[in-house]
SEPA-157634 format. One line per 8 residues: number of its first residue (from 1); their letters; for each residue y, x, z of C-alpha. Coordinates in steps of 0.001 Angstrom, whole numbers. Each point is the difference from the previous one (the first is absolute). Example, Ala and Ser with C-alpha at 12.3 -4.5 7.8 and 13.67 -1.06 7.14 Angstrom:
// SEPA-157634
1	as	-4500/12300/7800; 3440/1370/-660
//
This chain:
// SEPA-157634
1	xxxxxxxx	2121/-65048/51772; 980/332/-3764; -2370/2574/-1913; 1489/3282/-350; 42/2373/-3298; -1218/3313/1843; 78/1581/-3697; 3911/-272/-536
9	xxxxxxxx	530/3797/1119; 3602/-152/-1175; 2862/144/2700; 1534/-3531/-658; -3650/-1283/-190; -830/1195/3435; 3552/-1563/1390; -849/-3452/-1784
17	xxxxxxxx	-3284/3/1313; 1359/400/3487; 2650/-2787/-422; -2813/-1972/-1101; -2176/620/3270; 2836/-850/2026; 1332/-2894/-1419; -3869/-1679/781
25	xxxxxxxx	948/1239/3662; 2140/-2235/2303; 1387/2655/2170; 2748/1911/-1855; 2410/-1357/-2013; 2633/2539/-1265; -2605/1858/-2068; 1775/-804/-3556
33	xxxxxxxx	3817/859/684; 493/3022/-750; 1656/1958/2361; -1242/-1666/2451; -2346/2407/3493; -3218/-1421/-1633; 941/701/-3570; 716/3427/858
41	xxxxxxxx	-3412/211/2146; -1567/-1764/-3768; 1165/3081/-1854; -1299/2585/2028; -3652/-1536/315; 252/-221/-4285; 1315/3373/-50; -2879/1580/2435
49	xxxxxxxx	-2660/-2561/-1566; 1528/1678/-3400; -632/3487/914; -3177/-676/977; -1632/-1423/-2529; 1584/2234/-2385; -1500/3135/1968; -3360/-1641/219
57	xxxxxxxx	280/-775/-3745; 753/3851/-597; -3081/1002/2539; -2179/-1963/-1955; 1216/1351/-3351; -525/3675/984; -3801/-1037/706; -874/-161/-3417
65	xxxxxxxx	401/2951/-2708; 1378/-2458/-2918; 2777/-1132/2225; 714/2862/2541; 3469/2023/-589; 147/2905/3035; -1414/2558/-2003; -2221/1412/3744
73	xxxxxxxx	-1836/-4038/3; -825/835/-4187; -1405/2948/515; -1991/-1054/3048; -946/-2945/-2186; -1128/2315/-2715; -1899/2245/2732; -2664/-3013/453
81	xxxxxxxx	-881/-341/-3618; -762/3947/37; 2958/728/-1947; 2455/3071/934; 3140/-243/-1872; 1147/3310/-2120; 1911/2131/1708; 2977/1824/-1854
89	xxxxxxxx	-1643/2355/-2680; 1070/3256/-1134; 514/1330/-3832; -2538/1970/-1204; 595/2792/-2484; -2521/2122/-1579; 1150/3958/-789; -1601/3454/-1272
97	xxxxxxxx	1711/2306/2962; -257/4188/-1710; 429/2572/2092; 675/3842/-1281; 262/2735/1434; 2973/2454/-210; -2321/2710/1453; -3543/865/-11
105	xxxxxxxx	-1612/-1253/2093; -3360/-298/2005; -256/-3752/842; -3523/-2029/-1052; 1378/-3114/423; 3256/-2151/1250; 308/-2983/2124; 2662/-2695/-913
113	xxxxxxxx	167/-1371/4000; -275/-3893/1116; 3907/-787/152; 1237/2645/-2862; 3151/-1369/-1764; 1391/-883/-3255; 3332/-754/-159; 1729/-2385/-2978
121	xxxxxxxx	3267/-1115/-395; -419/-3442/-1345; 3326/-2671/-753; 1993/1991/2811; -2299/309/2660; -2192/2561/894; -3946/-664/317; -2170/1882/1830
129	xxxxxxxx	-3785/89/-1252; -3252/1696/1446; -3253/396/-60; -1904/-2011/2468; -3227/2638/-37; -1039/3521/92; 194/790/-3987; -1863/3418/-644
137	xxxxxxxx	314/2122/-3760; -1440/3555/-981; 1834/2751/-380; -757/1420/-3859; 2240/2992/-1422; 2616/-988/2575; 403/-3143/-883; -1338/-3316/1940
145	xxxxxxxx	10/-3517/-1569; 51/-3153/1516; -1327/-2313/-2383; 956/-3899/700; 1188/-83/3437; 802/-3074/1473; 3398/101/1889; 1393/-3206/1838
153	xxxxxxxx	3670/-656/738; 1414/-205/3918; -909/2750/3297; -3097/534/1613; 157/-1106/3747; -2412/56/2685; -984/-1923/3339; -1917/1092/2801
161	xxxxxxxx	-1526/-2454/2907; -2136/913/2786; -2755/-2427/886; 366/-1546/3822; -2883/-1933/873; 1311/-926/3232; 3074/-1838/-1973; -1103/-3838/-1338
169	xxxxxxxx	2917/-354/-1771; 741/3421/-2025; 861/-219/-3619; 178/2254/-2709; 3049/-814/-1833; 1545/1671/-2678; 3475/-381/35; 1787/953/-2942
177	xxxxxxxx	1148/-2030/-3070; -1178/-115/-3746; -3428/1423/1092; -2608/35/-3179; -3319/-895/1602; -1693/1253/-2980; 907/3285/1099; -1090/39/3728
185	xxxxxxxx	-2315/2387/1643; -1339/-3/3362; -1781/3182/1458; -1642/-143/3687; -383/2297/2381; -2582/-630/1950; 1054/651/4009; 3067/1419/-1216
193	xxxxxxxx	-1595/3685/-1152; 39/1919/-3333; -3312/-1938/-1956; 1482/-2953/-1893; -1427/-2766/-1909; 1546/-1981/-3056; -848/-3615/249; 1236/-2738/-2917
201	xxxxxxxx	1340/-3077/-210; -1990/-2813/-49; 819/-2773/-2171; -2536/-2131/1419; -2543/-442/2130; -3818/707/-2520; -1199/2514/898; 2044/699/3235
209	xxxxxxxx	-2226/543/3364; 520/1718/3362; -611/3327/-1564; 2492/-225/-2995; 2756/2614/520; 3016/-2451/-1499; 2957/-1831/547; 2151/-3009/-680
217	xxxxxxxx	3689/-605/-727; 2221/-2724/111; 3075/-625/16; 1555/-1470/2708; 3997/-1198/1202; 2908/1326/-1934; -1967/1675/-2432; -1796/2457/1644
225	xxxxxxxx	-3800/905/-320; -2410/227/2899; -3099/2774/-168; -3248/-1897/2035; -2684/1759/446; -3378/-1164/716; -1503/-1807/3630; -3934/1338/-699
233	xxxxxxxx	-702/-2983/-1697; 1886/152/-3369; 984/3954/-145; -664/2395/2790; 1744/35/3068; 1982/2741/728; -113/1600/3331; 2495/938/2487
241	xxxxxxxx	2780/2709/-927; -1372/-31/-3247; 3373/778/-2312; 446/-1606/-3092; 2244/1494/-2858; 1355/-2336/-2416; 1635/1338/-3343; 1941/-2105/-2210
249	xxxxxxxx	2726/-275/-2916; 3575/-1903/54; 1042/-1148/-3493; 2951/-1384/-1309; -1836/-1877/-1901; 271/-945/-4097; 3540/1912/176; -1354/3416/-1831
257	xxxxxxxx	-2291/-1986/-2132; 392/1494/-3579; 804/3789/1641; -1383/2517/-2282; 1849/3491/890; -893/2245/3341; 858/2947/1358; -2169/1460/1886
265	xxxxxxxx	1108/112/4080; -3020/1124/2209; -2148/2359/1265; -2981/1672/-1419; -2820/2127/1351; -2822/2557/-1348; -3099/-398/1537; 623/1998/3252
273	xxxxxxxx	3074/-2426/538; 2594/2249/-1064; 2527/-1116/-2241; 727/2454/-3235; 2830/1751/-224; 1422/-235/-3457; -1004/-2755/-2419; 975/-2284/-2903
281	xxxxxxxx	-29/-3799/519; -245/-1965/-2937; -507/-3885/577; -1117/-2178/-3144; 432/-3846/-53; -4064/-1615/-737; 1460/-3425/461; 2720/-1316/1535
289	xxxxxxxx	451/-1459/3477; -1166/-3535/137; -1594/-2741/2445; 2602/-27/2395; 338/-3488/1477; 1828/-1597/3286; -1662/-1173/2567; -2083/-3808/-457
297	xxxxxxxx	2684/-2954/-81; -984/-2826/2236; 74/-1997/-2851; -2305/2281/-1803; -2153/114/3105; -269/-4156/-85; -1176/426/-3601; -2521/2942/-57
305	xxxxxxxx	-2049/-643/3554; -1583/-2852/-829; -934/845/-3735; -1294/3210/1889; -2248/-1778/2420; -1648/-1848/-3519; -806/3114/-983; -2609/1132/2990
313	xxxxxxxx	287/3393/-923; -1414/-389/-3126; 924/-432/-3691; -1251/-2797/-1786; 2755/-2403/-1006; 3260/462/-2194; 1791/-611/3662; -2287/2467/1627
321	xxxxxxxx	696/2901/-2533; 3844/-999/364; -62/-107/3881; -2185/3573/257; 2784/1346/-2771; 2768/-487/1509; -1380/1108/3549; -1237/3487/-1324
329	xxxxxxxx	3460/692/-2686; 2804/-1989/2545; 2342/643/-3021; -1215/-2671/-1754; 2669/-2081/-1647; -2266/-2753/-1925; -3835/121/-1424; -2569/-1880/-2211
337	xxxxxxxx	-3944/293/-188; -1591/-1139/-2481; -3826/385/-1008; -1773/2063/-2902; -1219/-3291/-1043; 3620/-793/-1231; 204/2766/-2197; -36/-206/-3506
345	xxxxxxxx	-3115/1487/-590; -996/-578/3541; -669/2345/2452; -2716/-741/2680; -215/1354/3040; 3743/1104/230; 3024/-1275/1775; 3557/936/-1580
353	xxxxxxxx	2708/365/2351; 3673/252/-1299; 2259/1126/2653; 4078/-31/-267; 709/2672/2364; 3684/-733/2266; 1813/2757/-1316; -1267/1479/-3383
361	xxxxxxxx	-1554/-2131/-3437; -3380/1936/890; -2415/1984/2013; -755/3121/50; -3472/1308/-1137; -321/1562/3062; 582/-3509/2151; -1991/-1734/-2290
369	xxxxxxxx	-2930/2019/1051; 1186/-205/3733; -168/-3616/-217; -3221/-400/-1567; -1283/2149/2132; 1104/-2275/3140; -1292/-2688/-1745; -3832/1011/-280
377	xxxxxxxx	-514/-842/3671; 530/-3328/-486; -1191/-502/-3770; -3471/-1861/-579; -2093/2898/-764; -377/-1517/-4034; 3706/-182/-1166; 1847/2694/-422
385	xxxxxxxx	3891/-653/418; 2098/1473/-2606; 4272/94/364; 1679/-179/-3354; 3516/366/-538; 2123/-3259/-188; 1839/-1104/-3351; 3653/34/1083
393	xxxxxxxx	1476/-2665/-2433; 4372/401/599; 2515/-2413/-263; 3408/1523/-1109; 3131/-2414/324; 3076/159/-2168; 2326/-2563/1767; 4170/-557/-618
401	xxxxxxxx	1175/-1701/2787; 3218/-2319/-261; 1991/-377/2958; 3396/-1772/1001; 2482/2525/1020; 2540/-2549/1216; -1878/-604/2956; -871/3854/685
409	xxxxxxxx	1260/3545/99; -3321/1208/-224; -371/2083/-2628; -2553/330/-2697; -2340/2404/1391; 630/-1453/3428; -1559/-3248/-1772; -3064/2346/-1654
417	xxxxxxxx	-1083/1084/3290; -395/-3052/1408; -1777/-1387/-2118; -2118/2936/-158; -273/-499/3568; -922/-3745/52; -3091/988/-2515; -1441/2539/1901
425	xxxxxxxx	336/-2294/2759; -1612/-2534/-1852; -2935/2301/-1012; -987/395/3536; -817/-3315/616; -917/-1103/-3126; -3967/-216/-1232; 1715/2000/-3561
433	xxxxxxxx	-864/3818/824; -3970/-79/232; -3400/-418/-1271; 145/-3508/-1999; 3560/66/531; 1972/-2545/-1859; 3995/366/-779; 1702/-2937/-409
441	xxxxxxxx	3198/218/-2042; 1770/-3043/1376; -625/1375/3835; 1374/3428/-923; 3172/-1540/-2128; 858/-2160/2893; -19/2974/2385; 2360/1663/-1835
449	xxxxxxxx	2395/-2779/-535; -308/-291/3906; 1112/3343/921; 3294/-536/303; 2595/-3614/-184; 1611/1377/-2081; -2787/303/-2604; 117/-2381/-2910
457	xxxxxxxx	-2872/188/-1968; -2054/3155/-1749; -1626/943/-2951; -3394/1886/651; -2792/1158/-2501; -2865/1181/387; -2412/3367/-1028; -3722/825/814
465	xxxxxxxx	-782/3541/228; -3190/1796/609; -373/3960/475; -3195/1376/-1558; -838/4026/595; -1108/1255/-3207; -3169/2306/-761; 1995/3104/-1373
473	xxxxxxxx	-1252/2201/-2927; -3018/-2554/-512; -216/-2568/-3011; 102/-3539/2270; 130/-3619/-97; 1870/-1836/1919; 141/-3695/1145; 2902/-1181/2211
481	xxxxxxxx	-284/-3748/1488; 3057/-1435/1594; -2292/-3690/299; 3739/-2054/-1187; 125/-907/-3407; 3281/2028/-2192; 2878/-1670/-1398; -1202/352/-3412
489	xxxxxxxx	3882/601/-2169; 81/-394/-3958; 3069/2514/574; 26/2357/2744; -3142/1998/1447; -1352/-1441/3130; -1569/3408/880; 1899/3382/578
497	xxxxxxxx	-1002/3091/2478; 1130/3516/1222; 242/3348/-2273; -3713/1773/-25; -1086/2542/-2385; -3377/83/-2402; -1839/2826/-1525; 1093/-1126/-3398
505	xxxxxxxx	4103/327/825; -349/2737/2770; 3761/233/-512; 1367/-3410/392; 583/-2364/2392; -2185/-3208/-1429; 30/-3644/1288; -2053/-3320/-684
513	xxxxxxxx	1147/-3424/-939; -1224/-3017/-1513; 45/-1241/-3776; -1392/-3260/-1106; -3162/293/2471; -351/3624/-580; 1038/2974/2379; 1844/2441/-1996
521	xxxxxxxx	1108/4012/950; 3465/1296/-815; 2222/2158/1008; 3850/394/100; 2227/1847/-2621; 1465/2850/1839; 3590/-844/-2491; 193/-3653/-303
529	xxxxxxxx	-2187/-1242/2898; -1842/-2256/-2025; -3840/-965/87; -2264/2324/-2585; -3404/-1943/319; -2865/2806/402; -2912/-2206/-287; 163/-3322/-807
537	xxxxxxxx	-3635/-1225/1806; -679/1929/3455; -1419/-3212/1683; 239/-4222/236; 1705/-2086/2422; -1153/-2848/929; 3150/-2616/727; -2133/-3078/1631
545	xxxxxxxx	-2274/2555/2456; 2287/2494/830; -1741/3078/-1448; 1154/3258/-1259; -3054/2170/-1893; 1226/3340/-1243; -2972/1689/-2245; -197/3769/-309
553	xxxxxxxx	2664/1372/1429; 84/3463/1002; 2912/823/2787; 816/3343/780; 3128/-1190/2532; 1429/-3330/2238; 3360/-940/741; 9/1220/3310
561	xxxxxxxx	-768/3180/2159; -3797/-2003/902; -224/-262/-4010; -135/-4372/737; 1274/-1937/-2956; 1760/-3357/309; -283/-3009/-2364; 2357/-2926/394
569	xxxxxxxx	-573/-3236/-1510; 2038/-3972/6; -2063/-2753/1828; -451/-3046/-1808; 480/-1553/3359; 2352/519/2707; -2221/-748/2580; -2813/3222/266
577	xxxxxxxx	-3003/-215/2058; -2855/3075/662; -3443/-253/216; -3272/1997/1895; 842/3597/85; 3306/-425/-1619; 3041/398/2694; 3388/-1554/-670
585	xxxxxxxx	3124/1985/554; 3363/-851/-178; 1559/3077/-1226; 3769/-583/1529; 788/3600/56; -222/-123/-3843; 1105/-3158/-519; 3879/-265/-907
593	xxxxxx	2785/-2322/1730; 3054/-519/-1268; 3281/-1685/1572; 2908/-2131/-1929; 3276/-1710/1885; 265/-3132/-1752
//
């Protein structure tokens, strides 16, 4: 009998193989025409032998988390290493809430309820936010402030199970979609009467005994989460026709992210649970809604479990701050550590965190704190984490695109948007838009040229940019890196920026540019338009580093409503990389495209 390649899993393989068994054999002979009974009999054993091996191949591949694809096998997967993937999470937005009254009034004190709403109208779409506690605020003069409230976006719901002891199979599942499991909250009711206990989710198992009044969550098929309780040995066991009520929030997720405007929709109460009258609402925006995130990807899940597992709970390692990160702020959308040691003077005894959040350039103050906050639990009792903002360094594209309009009716802007289209694309996928991020000119010039057939070739320069937020009415020095060297040009400045106003021209819009290695202030004749140089030495620039420094400057006003200024300058090189805290963005909503039929 000839030796037989079991490995060949491919269907021709598997029919060859058989031909080759039977032509050792002496008993059939019609095995290689095809059409033939036996030929026909040949195909179906490949076909079944086929399907088989291709279903035990999949079978094997959903045993292990780096190859699985079913997102219930990942997350099971993930479930051994002690990892729970992130659920969807809701924005968070921080407001001052006034009420006044219209009348006088007795009341002490007023209650903002668990649930209370916020509504915002946000790109179309109406957003409903509320407060996910009991928020209390004194009376004073008829007027009660809420100073800082946390409201998150989606609806309050609630589930309620009854304990059967007699059942071995009952679950407590919760049922509905987008659930944030940050914000669930299980009360029990101990043989189903009026005396309730909160218990807490338990992340792990330290600490946990018999005694511990917690529970767990998971999420199991189709997306849905599971509430277990405990069996007497890790939690307490809950007793018969004991009820458990579950509260939760659905989110839509990082759709209302950037929402800054409420109206108030909810109820209120004074201390005897009566809700006033006649009042004033007045809502005021602290910071706007951010944080929102979908649920885990599987992808994401394959990445994140295992670097979570290295981490044992406990922050040590670059990888272990990054894991811990990213589980406690889900809207993560790249980070770098880096120690004290590395700064310039060093700083012992700190780690620096730079975080680029999903949807916004920065954090807020307030989720700063929140994070750091999370963080201390798992923080060596001798370092002190510290998150600084990242240095968002902006790549702005001017690009003319030729295309052949023989061989298309497109039009122009029909050509724009796709190549528009094919960058952001690109971007997704690419390692350009991070921490250490590198753009590569070629890769970017290409995509463009491969938008469309039709496409013939492009012309694309480049412009770094880098937003810096001024110290108004105080005298200042500033130093802006972009870490690329400048096209140093005997004839044109390399450097320009946005109108901002000094102490010294109160009056007039004034700009910066370079002159011969110096920075230079001017600003525009309100007749002519031409450049009236104000100062003819405000700061350096440094072509071969990259460096801006600005000396005594005194701003009294930005460019913008956030008072940011913006300073644009050429690369000497086409290809731009970032480095450490410094985040790479490719800035294609400022960046200008520009169709020709050839």
């Amino acid at each position: 009998m000839p030796y037989t390649q079991v490995a060949n899993l491919d269907f021709d393989d598997i029919k060859t193989n058989l031909k080759e068994y039977l032509r050792s054999q002496n008993d059939f002979t019609d095995y290689d025409f095809e059409g033939s009974a036996l030929a026909t009999l040949i195909d179906t054993l490949a076909y079944n032998t086929y399907y088989t091996a291709f279903n035990t191949n999949m079978v094997v591949n959903e045993l292990f988390i780096d190859s699985a694809t079913l997102r219930d096998n990942v997350v099971a997967l993930a479930k051994q290493l002690g990892y729970r993937p992130k659920s969807a999470t809701s924005p968070t937005a921080y407001i001052s809430f006034t009420i006044t009254y219209t009348n006088a009034t007795t009341d002490k004190e007023l209650n903002l309820r668990k649930g209370t709403g916020f509504i915002s109208n946000f790109d179309n779409a109406i957003y409903n936010y509320v407060v996910t506690s009991d928020v209390k605020a004194s009376v004073i003069n008829g007027v009660a402030t809420f100073s800082n409230v946390p409201i998150r976006e989606g609806t309050v719901l609630n589930s309620e199970f009854v304990v059967n002891t007699v059942s071995k199979s009952q679950r407590f599942i919760l049922d509905n979609p987008n659930i944030d499991t940050n914000t669930v909250k299980v009360t029990v009711y101990p043989g189903g009467g009026t005396f309730n206990e909160p218990y807490l989710l338990a992340d792990n198992i330290l600490g946990v005994d018999g005694n511990s009044k917690v529970f767990f969550l998971d999420e199991i098929e189709d997306e849905r989460y599971e509430i277990l309780m405990g069996d007497g040995v890790l939690g307490k066991k809950l007793d018969n026709n004991t009820r458990i009520d579950v509260s939760y929030l659905t989110t839509s997720g990082p759709a209302s992210n950037g929402v800054k405007a409420f109206v108030f929709s909810g109820v209120i109460e004074n201390e005897n649970g009566v809700s006033p009258n006649s009042f004033t609402p007045s809502v005021t925006s602290v910071t706007p809604a951010s944080g929102g995130e979908e649920i885990e990807t599987t992808q994401k899940i394959k990445y994140t479990a295992p670097k979570a597992y290295g981490t044992q709970d406990r922050a040590v390692t670059a990888n272990d701050y990054e894991a811990i990160v990213r589980k406690v702020y889900p809207a993560t959308s790249d980070i770098i550590i880096f120690g004290g040691e590395d700064q310039d003077p060093p700083q012992y005894g700190k780690v620096f965190i730079s975080l680029k959040p999903t949807d916004a350039s920065y954090l807020t103050s307030l989720t700063k704190s929140q994070i750091i906050s999370d963080l201390k639990k798992y923080v060596i009792a001798s370092v002190e984490p510290q998150i600084v903002d990242p240095s968002i360094l902006f790549v702005e594209m001017t690009s003319k695109i030729y295309y052949n309009g023989g061989v298309t009716d497109q039009t122009p802007a029909n050509i724009r948007d796709k190549a528009i289209s094919a960058i952001q694309s690109y971007l997704l996928t690419s390692d350009t838009e991070k921490f250490n991020g590198k753009f590569r000119y070629s890769k970017f010039v290409g995509v463009i040229d491969d938008a469309d057939k039709s496409i013939n070739s492009n012309l694309t320069s480049l412009t770094m940019r880098k937003d810096f937020y001024p110290s108004l009415n105080s005298t200042f020095y500033y130093e802006v890196c972009f870490q690329n060297s400048f096209d140093e040009d005997c004839d044109d400045p390399v450097l320009s920026s946005t109108a901002f106003r000094v102490t010294e021209y109160p009056n007039f819009d004034v700009y910066v540019e370079d002159r011969s290695g110096k920075i230079v202030l001017y600003r525009l004749d309100t007749v002519t338009g031409e450049k009236v140089v104000l100062d003819n030495d405000i700061g350096d620039i440094d072509y071969v580093r990259g460096e801006l420094k600005m000396y005594n400057l005194t701003i009294i006003k930005g460019s913008f409503f956030d008072n940011r200024i913006s300073v644009r300058v050429k690369p000497l090189s086409n290809d731009i990389k970032a480095m450490r805290e410094v985040y790479l963005d490719v800035d294609v909503a400022n960046s200008s495209f520009t169709a020709y039929k050839e």
